[in-house]
C-alpha positions as CSV (number, residue, x, y, z in Angstrom):
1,X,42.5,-39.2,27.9
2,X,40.1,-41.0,29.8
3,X,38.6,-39.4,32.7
4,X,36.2,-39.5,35.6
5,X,36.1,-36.7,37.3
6,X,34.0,-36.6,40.5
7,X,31.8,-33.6,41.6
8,X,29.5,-32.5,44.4
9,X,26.7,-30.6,44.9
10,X,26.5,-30.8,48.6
11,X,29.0,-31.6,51.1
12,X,28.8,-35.1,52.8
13,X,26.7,-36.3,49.3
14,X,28.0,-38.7,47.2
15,X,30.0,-38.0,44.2
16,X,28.5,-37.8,40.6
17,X,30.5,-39.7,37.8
18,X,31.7,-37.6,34.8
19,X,29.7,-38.6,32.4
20,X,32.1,-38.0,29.9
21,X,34.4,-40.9,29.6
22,X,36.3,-40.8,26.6
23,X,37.9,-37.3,24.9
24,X,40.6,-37.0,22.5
25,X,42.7,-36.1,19.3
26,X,44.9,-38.5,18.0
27,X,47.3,-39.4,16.0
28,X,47.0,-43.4,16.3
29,X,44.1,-45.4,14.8
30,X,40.7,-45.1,16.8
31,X,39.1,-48.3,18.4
32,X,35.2,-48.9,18.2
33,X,35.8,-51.1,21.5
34,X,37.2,-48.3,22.8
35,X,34.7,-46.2,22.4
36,X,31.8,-48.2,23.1
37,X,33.4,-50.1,26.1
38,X,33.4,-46.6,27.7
39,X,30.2,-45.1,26.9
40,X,29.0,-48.7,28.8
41,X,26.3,-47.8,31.7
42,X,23.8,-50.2,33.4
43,X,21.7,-47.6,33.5
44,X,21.3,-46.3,29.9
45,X,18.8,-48.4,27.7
46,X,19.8,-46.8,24.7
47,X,23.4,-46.7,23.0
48,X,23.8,-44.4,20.3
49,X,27.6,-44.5,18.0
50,X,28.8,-42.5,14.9
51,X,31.7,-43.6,12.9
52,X,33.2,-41.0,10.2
53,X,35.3,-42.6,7.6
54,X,37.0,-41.3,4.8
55,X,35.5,-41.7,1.6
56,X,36.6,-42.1,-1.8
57,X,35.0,-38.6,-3.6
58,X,34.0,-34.9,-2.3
59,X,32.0,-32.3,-4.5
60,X,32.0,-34.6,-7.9
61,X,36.2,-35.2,-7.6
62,X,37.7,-38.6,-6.2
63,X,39.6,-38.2,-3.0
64,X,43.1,-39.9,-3.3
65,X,43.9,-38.8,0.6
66,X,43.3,-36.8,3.4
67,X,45.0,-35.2,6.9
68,X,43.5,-33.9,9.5
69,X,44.9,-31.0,11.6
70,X,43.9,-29.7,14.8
71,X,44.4,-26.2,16.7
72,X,46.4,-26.7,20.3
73,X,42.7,-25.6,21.5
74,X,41.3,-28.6,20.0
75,X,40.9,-31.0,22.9
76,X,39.4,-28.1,25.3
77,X,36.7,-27.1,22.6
78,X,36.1,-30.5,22.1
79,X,35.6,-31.1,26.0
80,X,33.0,-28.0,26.1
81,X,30.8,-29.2,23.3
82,X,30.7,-32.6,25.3
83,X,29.6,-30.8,28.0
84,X,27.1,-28.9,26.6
85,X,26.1,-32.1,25.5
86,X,25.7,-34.1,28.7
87,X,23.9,-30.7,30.5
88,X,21.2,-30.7,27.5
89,X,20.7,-34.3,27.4
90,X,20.4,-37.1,30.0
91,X,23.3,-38.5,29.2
92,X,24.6,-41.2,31.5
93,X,28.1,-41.9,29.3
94,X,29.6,-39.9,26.4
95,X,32.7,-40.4,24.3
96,X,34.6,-38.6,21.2
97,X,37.6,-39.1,19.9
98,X,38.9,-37.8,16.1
99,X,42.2,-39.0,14.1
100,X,44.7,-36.2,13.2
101,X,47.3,-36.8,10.8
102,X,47.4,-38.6,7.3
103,X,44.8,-41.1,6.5
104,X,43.2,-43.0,3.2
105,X,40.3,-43.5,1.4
106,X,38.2,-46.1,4.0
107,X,39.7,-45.1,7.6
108,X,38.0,-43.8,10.9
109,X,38.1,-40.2,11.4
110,X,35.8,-40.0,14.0
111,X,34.0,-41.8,16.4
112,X,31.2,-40.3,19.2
113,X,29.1,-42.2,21.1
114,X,26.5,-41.8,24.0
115,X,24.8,-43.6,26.0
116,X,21.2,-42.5,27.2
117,X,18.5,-44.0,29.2
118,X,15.9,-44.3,26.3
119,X,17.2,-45.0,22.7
120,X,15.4,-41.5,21.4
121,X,17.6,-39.4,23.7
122,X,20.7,-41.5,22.5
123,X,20.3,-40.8,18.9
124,X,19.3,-37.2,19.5
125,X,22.6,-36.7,21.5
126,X,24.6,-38.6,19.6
127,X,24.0,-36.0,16.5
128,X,24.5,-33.6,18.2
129,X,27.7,-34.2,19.9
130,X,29.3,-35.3,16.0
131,X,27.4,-32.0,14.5
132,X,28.3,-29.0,17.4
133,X,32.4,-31.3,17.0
134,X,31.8,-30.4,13.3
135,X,31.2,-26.8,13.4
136,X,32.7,-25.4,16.7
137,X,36.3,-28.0,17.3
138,X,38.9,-26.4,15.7
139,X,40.0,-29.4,13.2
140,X,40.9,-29.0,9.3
141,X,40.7,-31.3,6.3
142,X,43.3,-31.0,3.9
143,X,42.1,-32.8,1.0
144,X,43.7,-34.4,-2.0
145,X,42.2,-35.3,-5.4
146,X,43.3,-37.5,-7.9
147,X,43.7,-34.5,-10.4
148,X,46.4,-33.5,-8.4
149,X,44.5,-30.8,-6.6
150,X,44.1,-29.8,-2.9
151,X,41.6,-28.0,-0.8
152,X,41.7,-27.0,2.5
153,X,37.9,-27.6,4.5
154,X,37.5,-26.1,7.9
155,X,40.3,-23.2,7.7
């Protein structure tokens, strides 16, 4: 979902550009172009991006696979964390998107990027928009280990 909303503080002033550009869960591969094309503004020096891959071992066991599932809530909570973000941070572009479904050892889970006017505010956004997704967007990792054993993180 891509969107740019338009709000107004005063009538007859010009509208304000969401700076959130970029939201979703999917279940189709996610596109670093994507994500940094939209998070593009000539007025942000700094560019801040965080890729989450799947990787190959969890608490001392190898991962064979994972899915990802998501709560019908998941896009709304994901919208309020980004903007919480974009209110705490001078944000001039923000973007998160997170894969749902099954998925293997190497491939994108996650992608959030912002785009600030100094590099320092970028990064500091930037982890915080991938940590607050973390804890407070309703989305679970169902994990399996080449043992043959399963666990359940997020639930």
């Amino acid at each position: 979902m891509n969107r740019m909303a338009q709000t107004y503080d005063h009538p007859g002033e010009q509208a304000a550009p969401d700076p959130i550009r970029l939201l979703g869960v999917r279940e189709t591969p996610l596109s670093l172009d994507e994500v940094f094309t939209a998070v593009g503004d000539p007025s942000a020096g700094g560019t801040a991006l965080f890729v989450g891959t799947v990787r190959d071992h969890d608490g001392g066991s190898d991962v064979t696979r994972l899915g990802y599932s998501s709560h019908p809530t998941a896009e709304a909570e994901l919208r309020r964390v980004a903007e919480k973000v974009a209110a705490d941070f001078p944000v001039r572009a923000l973007a998160a998107v997170h894969r749902v479904g099954d998925l293997g050892v190497g491939d994108v889970a996650v992608i959030v990027a912002v785009s600030c006017p100094h590099r320092g505010e970028a990064f500091a956004a930037c982890r915080r928009l991938i940590d607050d997704l973390k804890h407070e967007v309703p989305l679970w990792k169902h994990q399996t280990f080449s043992d043959g054993t399963e666990e359940w993180v997020g639930a």
